[in-house]
Backbone as CSV, one residue per row, in Angstrom:
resi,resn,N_x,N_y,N_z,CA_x,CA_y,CA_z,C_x,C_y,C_z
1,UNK,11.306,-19.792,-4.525,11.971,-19.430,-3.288,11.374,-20.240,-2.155
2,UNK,11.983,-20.755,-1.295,11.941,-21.579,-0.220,11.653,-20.575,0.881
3,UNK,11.211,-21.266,1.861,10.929,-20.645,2.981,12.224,-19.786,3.901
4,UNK,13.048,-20.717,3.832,14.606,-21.108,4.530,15.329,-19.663,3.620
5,UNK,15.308,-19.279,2.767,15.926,-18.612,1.634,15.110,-17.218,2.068
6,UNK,13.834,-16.921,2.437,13.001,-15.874,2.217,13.380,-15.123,3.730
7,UNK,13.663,-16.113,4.941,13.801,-15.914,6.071,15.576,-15.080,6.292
8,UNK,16.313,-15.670,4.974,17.470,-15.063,4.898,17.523,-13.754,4.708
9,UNK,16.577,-13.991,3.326,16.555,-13.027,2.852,15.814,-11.388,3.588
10,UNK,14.907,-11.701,4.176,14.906,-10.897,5.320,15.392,-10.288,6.886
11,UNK,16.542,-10.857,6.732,17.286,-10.646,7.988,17.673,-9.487,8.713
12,UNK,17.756,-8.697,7.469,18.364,-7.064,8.018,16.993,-6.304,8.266
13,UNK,15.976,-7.044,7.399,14.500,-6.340,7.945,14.164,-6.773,9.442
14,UNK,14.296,-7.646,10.017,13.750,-8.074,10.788,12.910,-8.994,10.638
15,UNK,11.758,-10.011,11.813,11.322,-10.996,11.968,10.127,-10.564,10.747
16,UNK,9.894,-11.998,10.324,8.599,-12.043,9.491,7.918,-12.871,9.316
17,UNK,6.568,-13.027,9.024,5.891,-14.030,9.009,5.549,-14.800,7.398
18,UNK,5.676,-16.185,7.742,5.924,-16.460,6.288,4.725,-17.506,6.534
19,UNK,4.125,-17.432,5.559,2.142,-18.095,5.333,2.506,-18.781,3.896
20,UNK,2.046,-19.864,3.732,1.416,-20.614,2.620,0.318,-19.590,1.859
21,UNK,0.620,-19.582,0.139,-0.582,-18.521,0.080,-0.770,-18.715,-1.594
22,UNK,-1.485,-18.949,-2.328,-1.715,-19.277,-3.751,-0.166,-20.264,-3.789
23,UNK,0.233,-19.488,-4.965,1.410,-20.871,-5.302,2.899,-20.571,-4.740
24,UNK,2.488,-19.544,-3.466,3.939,-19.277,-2.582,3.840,-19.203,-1.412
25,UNK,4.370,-17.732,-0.833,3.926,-17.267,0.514,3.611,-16.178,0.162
26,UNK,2.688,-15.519,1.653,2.563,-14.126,1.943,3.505,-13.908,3.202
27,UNK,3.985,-12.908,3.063,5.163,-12.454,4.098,4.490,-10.952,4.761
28,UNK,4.583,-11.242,6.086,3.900,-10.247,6.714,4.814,-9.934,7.956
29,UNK,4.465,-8.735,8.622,5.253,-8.204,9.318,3.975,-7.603,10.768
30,UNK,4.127,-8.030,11.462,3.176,-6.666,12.549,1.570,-6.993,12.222
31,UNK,1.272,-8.177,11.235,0.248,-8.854,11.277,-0.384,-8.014,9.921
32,UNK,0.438,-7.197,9.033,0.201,-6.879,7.722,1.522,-7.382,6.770
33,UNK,0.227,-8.152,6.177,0.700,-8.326,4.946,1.422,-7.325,3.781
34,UNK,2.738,-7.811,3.474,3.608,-6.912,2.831,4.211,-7.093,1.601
35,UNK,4.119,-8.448,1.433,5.149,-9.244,0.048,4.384,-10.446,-0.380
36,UNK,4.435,-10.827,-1.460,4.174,-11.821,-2.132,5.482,-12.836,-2.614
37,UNK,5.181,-14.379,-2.425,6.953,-14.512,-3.068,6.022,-15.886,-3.885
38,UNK,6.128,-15.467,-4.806,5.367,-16.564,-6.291,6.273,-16.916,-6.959
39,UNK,5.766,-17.990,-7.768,6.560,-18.742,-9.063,7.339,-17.517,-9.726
40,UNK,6.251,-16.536,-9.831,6.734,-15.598,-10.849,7.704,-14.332,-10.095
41,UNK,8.187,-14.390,-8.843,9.013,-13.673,-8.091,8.281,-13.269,-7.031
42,UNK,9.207,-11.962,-6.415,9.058,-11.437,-5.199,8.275,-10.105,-5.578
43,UNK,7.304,-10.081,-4.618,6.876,-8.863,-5.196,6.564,-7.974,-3.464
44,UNK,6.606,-6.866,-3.909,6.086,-5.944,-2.855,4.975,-4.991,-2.728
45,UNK,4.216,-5.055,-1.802,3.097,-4.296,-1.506,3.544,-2.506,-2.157
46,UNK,2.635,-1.929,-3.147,3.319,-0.823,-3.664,2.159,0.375,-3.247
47,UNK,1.925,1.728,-2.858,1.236,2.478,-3.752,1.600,3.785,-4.365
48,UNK,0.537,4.896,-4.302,1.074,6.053,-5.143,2.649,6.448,-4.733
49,UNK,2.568,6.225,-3.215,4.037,6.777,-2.597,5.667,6.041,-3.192
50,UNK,4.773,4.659,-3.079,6.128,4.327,-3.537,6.524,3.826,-5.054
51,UNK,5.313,3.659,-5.660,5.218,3.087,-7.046,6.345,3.656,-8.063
52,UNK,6.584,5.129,-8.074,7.621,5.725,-8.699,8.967,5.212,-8.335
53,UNK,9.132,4.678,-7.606,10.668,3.947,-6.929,10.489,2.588,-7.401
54,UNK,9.439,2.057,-7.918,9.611,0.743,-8.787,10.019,0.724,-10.137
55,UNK,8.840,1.752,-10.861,9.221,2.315,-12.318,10.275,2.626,-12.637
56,UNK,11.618,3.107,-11.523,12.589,4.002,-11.611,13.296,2.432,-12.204
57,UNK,13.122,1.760,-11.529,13.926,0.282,-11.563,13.253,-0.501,-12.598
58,UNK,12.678,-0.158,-13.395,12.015,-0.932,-14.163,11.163,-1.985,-14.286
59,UNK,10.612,-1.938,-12.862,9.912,-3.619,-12.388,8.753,-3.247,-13.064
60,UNK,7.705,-4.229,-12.686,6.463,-3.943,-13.122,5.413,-4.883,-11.720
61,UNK,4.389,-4.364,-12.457,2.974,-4.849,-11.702,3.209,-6.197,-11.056
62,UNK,2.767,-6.653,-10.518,2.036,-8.301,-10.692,1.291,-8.702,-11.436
63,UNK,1.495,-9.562,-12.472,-0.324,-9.678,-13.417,-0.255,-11.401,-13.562
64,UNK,-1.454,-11.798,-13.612,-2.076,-13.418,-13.892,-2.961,-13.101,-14.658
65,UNK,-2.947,-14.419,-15.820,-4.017,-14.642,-16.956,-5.385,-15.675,-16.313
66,UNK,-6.045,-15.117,-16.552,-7.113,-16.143,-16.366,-7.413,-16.418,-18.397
67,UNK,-8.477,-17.247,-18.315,-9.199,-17.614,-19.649,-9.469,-16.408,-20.498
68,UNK,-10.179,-15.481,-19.665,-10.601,-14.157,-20.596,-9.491,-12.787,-20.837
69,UNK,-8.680,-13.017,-19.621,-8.217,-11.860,-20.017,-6.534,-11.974,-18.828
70,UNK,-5.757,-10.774,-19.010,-4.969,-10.500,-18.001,-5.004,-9.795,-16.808
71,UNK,-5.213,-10.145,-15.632,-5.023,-8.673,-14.418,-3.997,-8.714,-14.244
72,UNK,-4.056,-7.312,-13.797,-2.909,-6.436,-13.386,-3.243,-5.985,-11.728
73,UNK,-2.537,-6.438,-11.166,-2.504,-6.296,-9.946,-1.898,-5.365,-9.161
74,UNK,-1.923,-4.045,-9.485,-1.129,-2.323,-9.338,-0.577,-2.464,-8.001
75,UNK,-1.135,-3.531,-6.881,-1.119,-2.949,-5.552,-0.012,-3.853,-5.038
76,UNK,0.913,-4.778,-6.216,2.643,-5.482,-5.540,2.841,-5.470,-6.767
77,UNK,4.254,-4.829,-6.572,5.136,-4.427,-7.452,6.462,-5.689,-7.492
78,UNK,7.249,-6.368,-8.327,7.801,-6.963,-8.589,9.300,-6.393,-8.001
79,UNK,10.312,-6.893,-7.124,10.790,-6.522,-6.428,12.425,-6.376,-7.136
80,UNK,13.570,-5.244,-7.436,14.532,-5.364,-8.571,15.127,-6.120,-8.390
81,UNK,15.671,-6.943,-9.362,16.676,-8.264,-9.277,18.205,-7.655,-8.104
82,UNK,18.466,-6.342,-8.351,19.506,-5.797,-7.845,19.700,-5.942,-6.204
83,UNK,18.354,-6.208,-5.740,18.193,-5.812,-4.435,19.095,-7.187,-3.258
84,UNK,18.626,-8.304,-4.308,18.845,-9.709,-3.694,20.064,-9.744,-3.426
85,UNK,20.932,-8.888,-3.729,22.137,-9.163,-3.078,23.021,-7.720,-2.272
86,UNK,21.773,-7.278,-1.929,21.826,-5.988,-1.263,21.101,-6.195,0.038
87,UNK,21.383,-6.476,1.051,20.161,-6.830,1.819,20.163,-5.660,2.673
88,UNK,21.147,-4.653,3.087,20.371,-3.800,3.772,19.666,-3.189,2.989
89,UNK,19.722,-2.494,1.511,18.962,-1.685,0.820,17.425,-2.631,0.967
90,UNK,17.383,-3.963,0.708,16.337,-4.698,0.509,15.421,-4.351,1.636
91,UNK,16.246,-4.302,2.709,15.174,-4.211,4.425,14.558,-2.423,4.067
92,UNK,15.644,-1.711,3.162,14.721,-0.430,3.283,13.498,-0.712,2.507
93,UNK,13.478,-0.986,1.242,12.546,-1.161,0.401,11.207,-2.299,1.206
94,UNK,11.864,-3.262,1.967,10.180,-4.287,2.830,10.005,-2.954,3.724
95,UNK,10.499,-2.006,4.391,9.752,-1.125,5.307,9.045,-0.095,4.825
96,UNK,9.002,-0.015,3.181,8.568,0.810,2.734,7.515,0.189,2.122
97,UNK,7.200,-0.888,1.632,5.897,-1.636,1.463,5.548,-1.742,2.981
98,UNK,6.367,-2.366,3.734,5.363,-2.284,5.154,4.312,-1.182,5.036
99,UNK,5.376,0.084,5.153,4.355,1.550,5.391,2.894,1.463,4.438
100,UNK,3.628,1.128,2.939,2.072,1.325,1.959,1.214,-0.004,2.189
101,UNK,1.328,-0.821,2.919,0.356,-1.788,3.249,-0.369,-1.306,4.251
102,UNK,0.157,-0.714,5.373,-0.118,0.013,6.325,-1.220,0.786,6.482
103,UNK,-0.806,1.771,4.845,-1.606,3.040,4.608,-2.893,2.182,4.168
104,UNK,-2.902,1.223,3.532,-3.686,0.322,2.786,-4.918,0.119,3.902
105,UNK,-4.283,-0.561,4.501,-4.778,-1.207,5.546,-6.062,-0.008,6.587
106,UNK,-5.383,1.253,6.987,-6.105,2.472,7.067,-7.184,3.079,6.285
107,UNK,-7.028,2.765,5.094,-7.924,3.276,3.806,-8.954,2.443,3.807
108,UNK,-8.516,0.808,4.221,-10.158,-0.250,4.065,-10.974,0.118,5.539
109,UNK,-10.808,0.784,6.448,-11.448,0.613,7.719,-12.484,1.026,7.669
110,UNK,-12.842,2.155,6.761,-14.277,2.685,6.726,-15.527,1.221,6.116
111,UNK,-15.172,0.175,5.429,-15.827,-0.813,5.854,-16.179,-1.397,6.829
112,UNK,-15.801,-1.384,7.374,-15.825,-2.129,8.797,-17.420,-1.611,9.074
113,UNK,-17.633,-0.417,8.837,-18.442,0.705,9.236,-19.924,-0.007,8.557
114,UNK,-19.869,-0.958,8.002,-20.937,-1.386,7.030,-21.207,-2.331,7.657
115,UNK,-20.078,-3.270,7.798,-20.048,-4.542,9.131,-20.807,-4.204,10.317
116,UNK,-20.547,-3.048,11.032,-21.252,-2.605,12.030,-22.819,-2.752,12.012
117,UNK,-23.400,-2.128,10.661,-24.336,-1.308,10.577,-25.019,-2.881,10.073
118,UNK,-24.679,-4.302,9.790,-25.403,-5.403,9.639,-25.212,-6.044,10.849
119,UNK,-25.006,-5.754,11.897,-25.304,-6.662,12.989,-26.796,-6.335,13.957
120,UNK,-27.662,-4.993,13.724,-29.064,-5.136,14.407,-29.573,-6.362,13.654
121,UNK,-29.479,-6.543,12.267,-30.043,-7.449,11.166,-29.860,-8.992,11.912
122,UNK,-28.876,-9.056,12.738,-28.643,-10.626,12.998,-29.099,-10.298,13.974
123,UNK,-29.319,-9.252,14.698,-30.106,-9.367,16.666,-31.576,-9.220,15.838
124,UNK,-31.971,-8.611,14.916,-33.750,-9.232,14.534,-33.810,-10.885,14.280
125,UNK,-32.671,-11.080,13.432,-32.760,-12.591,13.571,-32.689,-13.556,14.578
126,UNK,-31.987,-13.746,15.289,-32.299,-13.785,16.614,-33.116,-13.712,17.631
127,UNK,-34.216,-12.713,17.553,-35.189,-12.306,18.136,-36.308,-13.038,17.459
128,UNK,-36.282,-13.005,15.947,-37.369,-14.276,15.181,-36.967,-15.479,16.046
129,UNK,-35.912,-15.959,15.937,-36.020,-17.482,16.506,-36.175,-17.812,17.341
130,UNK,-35.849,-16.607,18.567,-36.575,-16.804,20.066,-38.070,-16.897,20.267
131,UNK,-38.448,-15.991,19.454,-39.992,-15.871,19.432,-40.695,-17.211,18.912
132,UNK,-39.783,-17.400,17.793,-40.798,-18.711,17.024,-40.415,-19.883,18.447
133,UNK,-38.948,-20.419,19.055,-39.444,-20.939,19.896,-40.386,-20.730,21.543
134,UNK,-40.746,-19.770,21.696,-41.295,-19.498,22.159,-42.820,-19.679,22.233
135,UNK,-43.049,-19.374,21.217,-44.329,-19.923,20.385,-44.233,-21.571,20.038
136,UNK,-43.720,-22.332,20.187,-43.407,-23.759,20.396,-43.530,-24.016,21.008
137,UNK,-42.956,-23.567,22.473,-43.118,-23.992,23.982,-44.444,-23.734,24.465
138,UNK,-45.447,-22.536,24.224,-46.374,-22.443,24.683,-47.523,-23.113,23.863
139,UNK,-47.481,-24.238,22.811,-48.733,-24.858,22.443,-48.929,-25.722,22.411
């Protein structure tokens, strides 16, 4: 899928952002990431909420082989062939990965919280290198 084609294809959703990203794009909306569009199709950001509305359609996971083994990538769901020529149903289904990217997106913040808690670590560092030049200047 082309860029030109993906931008169509989202029309009834509204504006989106389309990124260079492994061997396609990432398509994002509101500055979250929502869709994947790969060699191997379109896929959509899925979780518990909406995952049963994929199964219903028979899609499946995302998965790539590496050397050792297969992942399965639970969290974009492969998007139904049916949809592509449905485009308002299609804009419901991107606002509904919007939402579970969303929720996604809410669920990682308590990291951040770790991020926080390593920045005295770089003001001690900091404070070493002032000191050591400091101790330079005065000998």
């Amino acid at each position: 899928m082309d860029r030109e084609f993906l931008i169509d294809l989202f029309a009834d959703f509204g504006p989106v952002t389309i990124r260079k990203m492994f061997s396609g794009y990432g398509i994002s909306a509101d500055g979250v990431n929502f869709a994947l569009s790969l060699r191997a199709g379109l896929f959509f950001r899925a979780d518990e909420t909406t995952i049963p509305d994929f199964e219903a359609e028979g899609s499946k996971p995302f998965q790539y082989s590496t050397r050792a083994k297969t992942v399965v990538v639970n969290s974009y769901w492969e998007l139904p062939a049916r949809l592509f020529d449905d485009s308002q149903e299609l804009a419901q289904w991107a606002r509904a990965a919007l939402t579970a990217a969303q929720r996604a997106k809410v669920k990682k913040r308590p990291k951040a919280k770790k991020a926080a808690r390593k920045k005295p670590v770089a003001k001690k560092r900091a404070a070493k290198k002032t000191a050591r030049k400091a101790g330079r200047r005065s000998s």
